[in-house]
C-alpha positions in Angstrom: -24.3 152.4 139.2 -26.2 155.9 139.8 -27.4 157.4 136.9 -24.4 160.0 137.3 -22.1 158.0 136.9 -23.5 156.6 133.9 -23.7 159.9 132.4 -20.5 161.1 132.9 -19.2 157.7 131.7 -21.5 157.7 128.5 -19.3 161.0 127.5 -16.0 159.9 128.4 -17.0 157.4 125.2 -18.5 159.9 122.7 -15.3 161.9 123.7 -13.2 158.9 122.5 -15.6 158.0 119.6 -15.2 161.6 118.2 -11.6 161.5 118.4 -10.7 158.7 116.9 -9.4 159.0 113.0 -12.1 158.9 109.8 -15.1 160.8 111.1 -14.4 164.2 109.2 -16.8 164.8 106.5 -14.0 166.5 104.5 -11.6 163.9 104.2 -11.8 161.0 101.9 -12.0 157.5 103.0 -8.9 156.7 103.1 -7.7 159.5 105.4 -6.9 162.0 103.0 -8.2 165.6 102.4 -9.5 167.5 99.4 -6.5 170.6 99.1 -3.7 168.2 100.8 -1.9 168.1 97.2 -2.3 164.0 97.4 -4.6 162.4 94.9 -6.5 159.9 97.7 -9.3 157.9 97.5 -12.6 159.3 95.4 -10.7 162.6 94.0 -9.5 162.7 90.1 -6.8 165.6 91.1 -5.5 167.6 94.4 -3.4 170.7 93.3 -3.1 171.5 96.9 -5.7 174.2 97.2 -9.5 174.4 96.6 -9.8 176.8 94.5 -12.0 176.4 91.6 -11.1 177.9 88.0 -7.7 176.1 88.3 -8.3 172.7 86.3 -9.1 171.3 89.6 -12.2 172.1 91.9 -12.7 172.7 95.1 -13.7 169.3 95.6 -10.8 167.6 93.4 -12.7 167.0 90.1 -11.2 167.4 86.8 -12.9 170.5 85.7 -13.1 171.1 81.7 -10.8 172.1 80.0 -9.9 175.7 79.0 -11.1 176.9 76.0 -8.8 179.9 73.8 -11.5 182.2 72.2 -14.3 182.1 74.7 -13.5 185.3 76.0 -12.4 184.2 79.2 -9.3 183.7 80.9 -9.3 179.8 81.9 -6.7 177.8 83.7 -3.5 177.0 81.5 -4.4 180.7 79.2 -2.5 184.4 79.9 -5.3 186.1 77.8 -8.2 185.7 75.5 -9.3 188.5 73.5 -12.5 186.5 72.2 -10.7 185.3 69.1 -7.9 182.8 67.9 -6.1 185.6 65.5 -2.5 185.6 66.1 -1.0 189.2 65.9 -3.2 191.5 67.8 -1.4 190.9 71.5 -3.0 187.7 72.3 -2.2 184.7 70.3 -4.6 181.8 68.6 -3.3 179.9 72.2 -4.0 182.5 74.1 -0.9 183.3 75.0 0.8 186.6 75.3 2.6 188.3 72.4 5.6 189.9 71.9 4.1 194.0 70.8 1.3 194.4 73.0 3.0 196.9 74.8 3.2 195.2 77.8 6.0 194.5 79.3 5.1 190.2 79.7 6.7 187.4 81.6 10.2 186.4 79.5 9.9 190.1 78.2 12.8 192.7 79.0 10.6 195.2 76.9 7.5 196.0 74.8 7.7 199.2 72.9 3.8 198.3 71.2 5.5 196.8 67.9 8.0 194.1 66.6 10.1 196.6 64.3 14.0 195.7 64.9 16.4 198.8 65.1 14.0 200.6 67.6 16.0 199.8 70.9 13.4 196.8 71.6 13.5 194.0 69.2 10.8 191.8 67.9 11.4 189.6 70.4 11.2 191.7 72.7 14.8 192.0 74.0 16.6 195.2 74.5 18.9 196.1 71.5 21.8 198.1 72.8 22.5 200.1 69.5 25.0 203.2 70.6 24.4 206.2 68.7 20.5 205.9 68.5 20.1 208.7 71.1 18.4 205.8 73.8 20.5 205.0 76.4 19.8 200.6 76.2 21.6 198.2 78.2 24.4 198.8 80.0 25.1 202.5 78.0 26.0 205.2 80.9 24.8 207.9 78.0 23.9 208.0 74.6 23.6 211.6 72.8 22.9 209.9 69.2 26.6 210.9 67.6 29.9 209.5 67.3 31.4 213.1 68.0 34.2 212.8 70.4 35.1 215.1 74.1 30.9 216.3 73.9 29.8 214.8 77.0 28.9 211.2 75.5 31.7 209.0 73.5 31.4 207.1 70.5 31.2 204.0 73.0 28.4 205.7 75.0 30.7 206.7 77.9 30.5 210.2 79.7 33.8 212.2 78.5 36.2 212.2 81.1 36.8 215.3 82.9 40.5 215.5 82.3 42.7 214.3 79.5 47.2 215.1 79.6 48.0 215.4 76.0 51.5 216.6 77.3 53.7 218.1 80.2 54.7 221.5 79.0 58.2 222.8 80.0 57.8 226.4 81.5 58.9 229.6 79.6 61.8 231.0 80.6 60.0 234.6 81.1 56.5 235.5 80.7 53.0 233.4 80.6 53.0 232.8 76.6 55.6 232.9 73.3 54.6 233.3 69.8 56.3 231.8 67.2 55.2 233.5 63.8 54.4 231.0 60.5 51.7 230.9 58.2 47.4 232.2 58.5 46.7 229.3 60.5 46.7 229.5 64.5 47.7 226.7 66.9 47.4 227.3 70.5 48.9 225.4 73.3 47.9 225.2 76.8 45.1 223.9 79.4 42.3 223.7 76.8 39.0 224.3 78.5 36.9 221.9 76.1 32.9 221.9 77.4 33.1 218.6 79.2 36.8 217.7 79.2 39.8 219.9 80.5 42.8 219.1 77.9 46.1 219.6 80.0 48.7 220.6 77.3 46.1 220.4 74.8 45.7 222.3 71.7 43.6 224.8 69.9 43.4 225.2 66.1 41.9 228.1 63.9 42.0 228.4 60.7 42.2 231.4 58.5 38.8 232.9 58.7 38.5 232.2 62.2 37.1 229.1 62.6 37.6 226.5 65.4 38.8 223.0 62.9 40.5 221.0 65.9 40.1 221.0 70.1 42.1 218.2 72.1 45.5 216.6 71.8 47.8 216.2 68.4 45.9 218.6 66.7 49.6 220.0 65.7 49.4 217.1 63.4 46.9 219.1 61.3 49.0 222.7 62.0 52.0 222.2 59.8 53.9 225.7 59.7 51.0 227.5 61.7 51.8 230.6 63.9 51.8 229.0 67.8 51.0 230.8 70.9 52.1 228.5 73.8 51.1 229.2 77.0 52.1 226.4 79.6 50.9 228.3 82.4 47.9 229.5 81.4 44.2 228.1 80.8 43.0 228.6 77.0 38.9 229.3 78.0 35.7 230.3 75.1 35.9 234.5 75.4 33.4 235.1 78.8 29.9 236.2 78.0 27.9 239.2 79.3 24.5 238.8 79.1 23.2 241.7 81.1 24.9 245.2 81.1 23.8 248.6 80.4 26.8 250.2 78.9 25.1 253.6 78.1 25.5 254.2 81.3 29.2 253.4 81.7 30.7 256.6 82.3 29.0 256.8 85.8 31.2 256.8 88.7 30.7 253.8 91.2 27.9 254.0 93.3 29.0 254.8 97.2 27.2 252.3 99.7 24.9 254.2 101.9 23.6 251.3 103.6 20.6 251.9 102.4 18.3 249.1 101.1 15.7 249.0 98.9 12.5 246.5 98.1 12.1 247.5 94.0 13.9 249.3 91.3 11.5 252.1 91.5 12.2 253.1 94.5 15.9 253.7 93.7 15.2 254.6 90.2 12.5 257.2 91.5 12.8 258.3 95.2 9.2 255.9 95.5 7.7 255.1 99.5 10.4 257.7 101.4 13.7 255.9 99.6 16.5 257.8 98.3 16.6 258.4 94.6 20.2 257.5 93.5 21.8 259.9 91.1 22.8 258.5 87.6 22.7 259.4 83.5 22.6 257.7 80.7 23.5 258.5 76.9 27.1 257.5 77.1 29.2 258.7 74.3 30.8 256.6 71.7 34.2 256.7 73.3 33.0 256.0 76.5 30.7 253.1 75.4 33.9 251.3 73.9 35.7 252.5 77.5 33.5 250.4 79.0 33.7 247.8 76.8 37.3 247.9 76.9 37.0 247.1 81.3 34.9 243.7 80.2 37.6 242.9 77.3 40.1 243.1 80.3 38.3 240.8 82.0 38.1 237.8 79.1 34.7 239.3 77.5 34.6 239.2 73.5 30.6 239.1 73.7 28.1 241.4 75.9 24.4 242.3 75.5 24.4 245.7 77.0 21.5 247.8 75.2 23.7 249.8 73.3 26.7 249.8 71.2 29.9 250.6 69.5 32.0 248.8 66.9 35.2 248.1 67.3 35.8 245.6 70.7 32.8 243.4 72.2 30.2 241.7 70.0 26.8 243.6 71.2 24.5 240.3 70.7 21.6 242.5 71.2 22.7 244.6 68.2 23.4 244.3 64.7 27.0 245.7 65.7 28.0 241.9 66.4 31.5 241.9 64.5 31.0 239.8 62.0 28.8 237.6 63.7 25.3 237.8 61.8 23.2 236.0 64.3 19.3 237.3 65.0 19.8 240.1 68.2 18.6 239.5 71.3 15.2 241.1 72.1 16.3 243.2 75.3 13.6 244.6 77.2 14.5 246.8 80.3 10.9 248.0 80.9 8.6 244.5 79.7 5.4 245.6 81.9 5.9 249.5 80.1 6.6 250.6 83.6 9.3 253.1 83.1 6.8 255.7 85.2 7.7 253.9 88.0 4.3 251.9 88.4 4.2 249.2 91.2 1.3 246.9 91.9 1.0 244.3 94.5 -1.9 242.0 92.6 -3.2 244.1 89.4 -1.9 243.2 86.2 -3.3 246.7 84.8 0.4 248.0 83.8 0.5 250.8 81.1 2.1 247.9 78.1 2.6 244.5 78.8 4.8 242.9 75.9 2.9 240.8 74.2 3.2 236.8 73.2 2.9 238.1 69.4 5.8 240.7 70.5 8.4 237.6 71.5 7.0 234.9 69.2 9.7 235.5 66.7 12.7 236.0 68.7 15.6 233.8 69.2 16.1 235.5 72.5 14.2 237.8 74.4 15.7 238.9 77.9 13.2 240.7 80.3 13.5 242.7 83.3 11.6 240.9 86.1 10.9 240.9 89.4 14.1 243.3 90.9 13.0 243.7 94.1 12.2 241.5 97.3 8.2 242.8 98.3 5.3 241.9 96.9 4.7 244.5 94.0 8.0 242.3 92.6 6.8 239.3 92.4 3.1 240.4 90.7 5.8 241.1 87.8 6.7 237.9 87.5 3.0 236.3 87.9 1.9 239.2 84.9 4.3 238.2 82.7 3.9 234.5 83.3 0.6 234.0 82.8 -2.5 235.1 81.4 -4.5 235.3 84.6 -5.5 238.8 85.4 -4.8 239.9 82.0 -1.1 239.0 82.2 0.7 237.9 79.3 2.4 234.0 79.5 6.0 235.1 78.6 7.7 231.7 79.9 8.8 230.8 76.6 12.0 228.2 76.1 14.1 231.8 74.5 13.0 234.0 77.1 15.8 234.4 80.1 14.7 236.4 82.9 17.1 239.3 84.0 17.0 239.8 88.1 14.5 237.4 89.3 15.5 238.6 92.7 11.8 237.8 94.3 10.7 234.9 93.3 9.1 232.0 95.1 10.8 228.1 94.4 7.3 227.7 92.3 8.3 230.2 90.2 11.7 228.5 89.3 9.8 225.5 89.0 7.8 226.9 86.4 10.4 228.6 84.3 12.4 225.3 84.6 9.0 223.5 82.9 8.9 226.1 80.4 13.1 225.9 79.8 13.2 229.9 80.5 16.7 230.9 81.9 17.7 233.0 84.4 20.2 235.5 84.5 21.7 236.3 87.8 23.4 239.9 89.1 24.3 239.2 92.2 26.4 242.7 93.1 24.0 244.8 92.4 21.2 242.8 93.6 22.8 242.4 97.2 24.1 246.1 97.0 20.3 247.6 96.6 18.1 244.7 98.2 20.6 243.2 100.6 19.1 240.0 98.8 19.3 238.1 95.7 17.7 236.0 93.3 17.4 232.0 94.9 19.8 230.6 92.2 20.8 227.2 94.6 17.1 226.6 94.8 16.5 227.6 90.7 19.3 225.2 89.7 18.3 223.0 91.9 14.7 222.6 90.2 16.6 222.8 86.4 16.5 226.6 85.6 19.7 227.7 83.2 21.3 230.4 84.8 24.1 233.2 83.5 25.7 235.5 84.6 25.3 239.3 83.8 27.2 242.8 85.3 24.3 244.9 85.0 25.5 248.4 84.9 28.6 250.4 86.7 27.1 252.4 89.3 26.0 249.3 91.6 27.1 246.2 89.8 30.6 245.2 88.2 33.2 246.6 85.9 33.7 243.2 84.2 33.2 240.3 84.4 35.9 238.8 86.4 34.7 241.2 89.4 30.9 239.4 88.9 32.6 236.0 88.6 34.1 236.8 92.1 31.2 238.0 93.6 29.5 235.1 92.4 31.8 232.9 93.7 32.2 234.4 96.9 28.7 234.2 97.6 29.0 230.4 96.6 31.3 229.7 99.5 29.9 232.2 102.3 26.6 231.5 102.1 25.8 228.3 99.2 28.4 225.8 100.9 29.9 226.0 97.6 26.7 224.1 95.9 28.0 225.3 92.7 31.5 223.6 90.9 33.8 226.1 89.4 33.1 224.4 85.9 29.2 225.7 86.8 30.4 229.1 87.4 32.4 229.4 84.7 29.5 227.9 82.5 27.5 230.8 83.4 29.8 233.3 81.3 30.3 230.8 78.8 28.5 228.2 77.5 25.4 228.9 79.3 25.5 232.9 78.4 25.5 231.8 74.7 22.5 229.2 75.3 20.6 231.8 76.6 21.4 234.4 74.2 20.8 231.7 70.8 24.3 232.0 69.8 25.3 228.4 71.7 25.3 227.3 67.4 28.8 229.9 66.8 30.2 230.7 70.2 30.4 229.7 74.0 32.5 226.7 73.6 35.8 225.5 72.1 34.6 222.8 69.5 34.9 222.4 65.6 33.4 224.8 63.6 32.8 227.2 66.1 34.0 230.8 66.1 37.3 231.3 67.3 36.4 233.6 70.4 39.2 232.7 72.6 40.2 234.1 76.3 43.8 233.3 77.7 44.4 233.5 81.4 47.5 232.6 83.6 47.7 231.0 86.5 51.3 231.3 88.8 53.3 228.8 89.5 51.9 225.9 92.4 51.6 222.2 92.5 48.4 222.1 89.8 49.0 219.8 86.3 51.7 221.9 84.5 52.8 223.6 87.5 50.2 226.2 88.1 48.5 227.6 91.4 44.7 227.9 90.1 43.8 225.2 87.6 41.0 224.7 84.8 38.2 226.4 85.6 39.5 228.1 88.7 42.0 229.6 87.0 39.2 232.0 85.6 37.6 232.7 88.2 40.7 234.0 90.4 42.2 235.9 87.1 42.9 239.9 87.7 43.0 241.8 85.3 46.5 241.7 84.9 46.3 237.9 84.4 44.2 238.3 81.4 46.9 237.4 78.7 45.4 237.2 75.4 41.6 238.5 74.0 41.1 236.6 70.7 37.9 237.5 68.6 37.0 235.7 65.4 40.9 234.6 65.6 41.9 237.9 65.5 44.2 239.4 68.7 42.3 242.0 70.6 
């Protein structure tokens, strides 16, 4: 045999040798291997890994046992906190306790305690308690009361939208009968409660003008009282103005030149080459309650307008609120003391900024800002929001910005953070700036918005005609982002949010004032046989369809 062959046969047999089974050094002698989960030959344990810190090593040993109250972690423990003290989140075996405040294996919460009656329990379990104000379990709300049509129902379910109390036959002639009996009031009709529409429901006021009962069978409480029925109508809160200046209401309609402007100054004043638009103030007494007369027409029992006179409308931001007695709204046309007709673009250096001290104990305080689309606009916004550049940091949860016209989605953002409302005029914004405030993109990020008329030369006569022009703008240009129950919140329930009188008026609920609109609806395929129903039904009302103006009870 050469010498080559005798190589090349000499590692044909190492080749063999190597391959055949028990020459690894990692397995055991009988075939096995440390980590194969097989207890073999020469190992005390195989947990199928070889990891050490387990209980078994990485070369399948028994390690030692853990020990609780080391300080360290050790196979079989969850925790050790260096003691054996049960009570303080890790107990004396190291396990994990119920009121650590973290939410453990077998836990479904862990509020940091083990109080019952807190939503989580002491063992840790949800309590589903409805009425606490948490919404536990499987609650779809939970407002922390047991009061009934509010949004939230005693059995922590959302208020339906709709409720029939009853089909009401149709008056042989006219929208609504009276039949006379004693002080109290019932009215019947499509109730517009705040979260629930009540077809054929009912309305009751007492004597002094009080709300005592909204829903169905209230009649059972109404034994002999006078009753207004109205089966084609919608019973609605009286409408809301919260921007208007009525001093001005004797001023003809302003005639559409086509002309646009970029800030109130430059209308106000004839500013940058504009045209100054002709207007006067100081409206007499009779023509101040002529103008409120056109909103009463329209539904309004409440305006804040910046000037008054007794008789019709509740001026919230005078003491001339008919009976009311709530703290007036702090109404501030000229906030940055601008009247002269100052404009700056990044300067906060107006002649009279108001003040935080100024607003600090105010229910309400409504501010002109930012009516107009440049630049000099929007620096009123940014002085009055903060106190950068010797602003003032108005953005206060009772302040509700009047115009807003150009501002920036951070703006809304940060008047949604501070719960400041806006108040939108969208006819007279669009008929001087062609533009108006963002109000899809401010409801959007959680501002409150109302709606207000502004004055009669360039915005509405009422506020039916601003509730149209809102609602037109909702379906030409919003792709109607806003529900007609939002609209209609605007002049309602929102206005009196805004204005801090949400505690006596805004809504139809017991115990508040008994500031009542009527409007009918003709005759279509809606519930009771109407053409425009709930909510709609106000928004589409003319003037002629306003039926009945209640205020405090009383017929307007």
């Amino acid at each position: 045999m050469s010498a080559l062959t005798f190589r090349i046969a000499l590692v044909l047999v190492l080749v063999l040798v190597a391959a055949l089974p028990g020459c690894s050094c990692s397995e055991t002698e009988s075939g096995g291997s440390c980590g194969d989960g097989v207890v073999n030959d020469g190992e005390a344990c195989d947990d199928g890994n070889t990891v050490a810190g387990d209980g078994c090593s990485a070369n399948c040993a028994i390690e030692s046992p853990a020990i609780c109250g080391n300080g360290v972690v050790e196979p079989g423990e969850y925790c050790d906190d260096n003691n054996t003290d049960d009570g303080d989140g890790c107990s004396a075996e190291c396990q994990n306790e119920c009121g650590n405040g973290v939410v453990d294996l077998g836990e479904e919460c862990d509020d940091g305690n083990t109080d019952d009656g807190d939503g989580c329990s002491a063992e840790c379990q949800w309590l589903t308690e409805c009425g606490n104000g948490i919404v536990e379990g499987d609650e779809e709300c939970d407002d922390g009361n047991d009061i009934p049509w509010d949004g939230c129902e005693e059995n922590c379910t959302p208020s339906a939208e709709e409720v029939i109390c009853a089909t009401l036959d149709p008056l042989t002639s006219g929208t609504c009968e009276v039949v006379a009996g004693n002080d109290l009031t019932l009215i019947v009709g499509d109730i517009l409660g705040p979260h629930t529409v009540f077809v054929g429901g009912e309305v009751l006021v007492d004597a002094g003008g009080q709300i005592t009962c909204v829903g169905c069978g209230c009649n059972v409480q109404a034994d002999g009282a006078t009753e207004i029925r109205c089966p084609r109508a919608v019973v609605s809160p009286g409408l809301i103005n919260t921007h208007d200046h009525i001093t001005y209401a004797h001023n003809w309609p302003y005639t559409d030149t086509g002309e646009r402007y970029e800030h109130r100054h430059e209308w106000r004043r004839g500013l940058n080459g504009h045209t100054e638009i002709p207007y006067s103030g100081g409206a007499s007494t009779d023509e101040i309650r002529w103008g409120e007369l056109r909103f009463l027409f329209g539904g309004a029992t409440s305006t804040v307008g910046s000037g008054s006179a007794t008789g019709f409308l509740r001026n919230l931001d005078k003491g001339a609120q008919e009976g009311l007695g709530q703290e007036p709204v702090h109404y501030e046309t000229f906030p940055l003391g601008d009247s002269n007709g100052t404009m700056l673009r990044s300067s906060c250096a107006y002649p009279s900024i108001d003040t935080q001290g100024d607003i600090a104990d105010d229910d309400a305080y409504f501010p002109h800002v930012s009516e107009g689309i440049n630049a000099e606009a929007n620096n009123e916004f940014r002085c009055t929001g903060s106190e950068d550049g010797g602003g003032e940091d108005l953005l206060e949860p009772q302040s509700a910005y009047i115009h807003g016209v150009g501002l920036t989605p951070l703006d809304y953002t940060r008047m949604a953070d501070q719960g400041t409302t806006l108040i939108w005029s969208p006819r007279t914004n669009v008929t001087l700036y062609g533009d108006t405030a963002v109000v899809t993109a401010a409801a959007r990020l959680g501002v409150r918005i109302a709606l207000g008329t502004d004055w009669m030369p360039t915005g509405s006569m009422n506020m039916q005609r601003e509730l149209k022009c809102a609602d037109s703008l909702n379906q030409t240009y919003y792709d109607n982002f806003f529900t007609d129950r939002e609209l209609w919140k605007m002049v309602t329930e929102d206005a009196a949010g805004a204005s801090a009188m949400d505690d006596v008026i805004g809504i139809l609920a017991e115990g508040r004032v008994a500031d009542i609109a009527i409007f009918a609806s003709p005759d279509g395929d809606a519930p009771n046989g109407m053409e425009s129903w709930g909510h709609r039904a106000v928004i589409d009302a003319a003037p002629d369809q306003t039926v009945l103006v209640i205020r405090g009870g009383a017929a307007l």
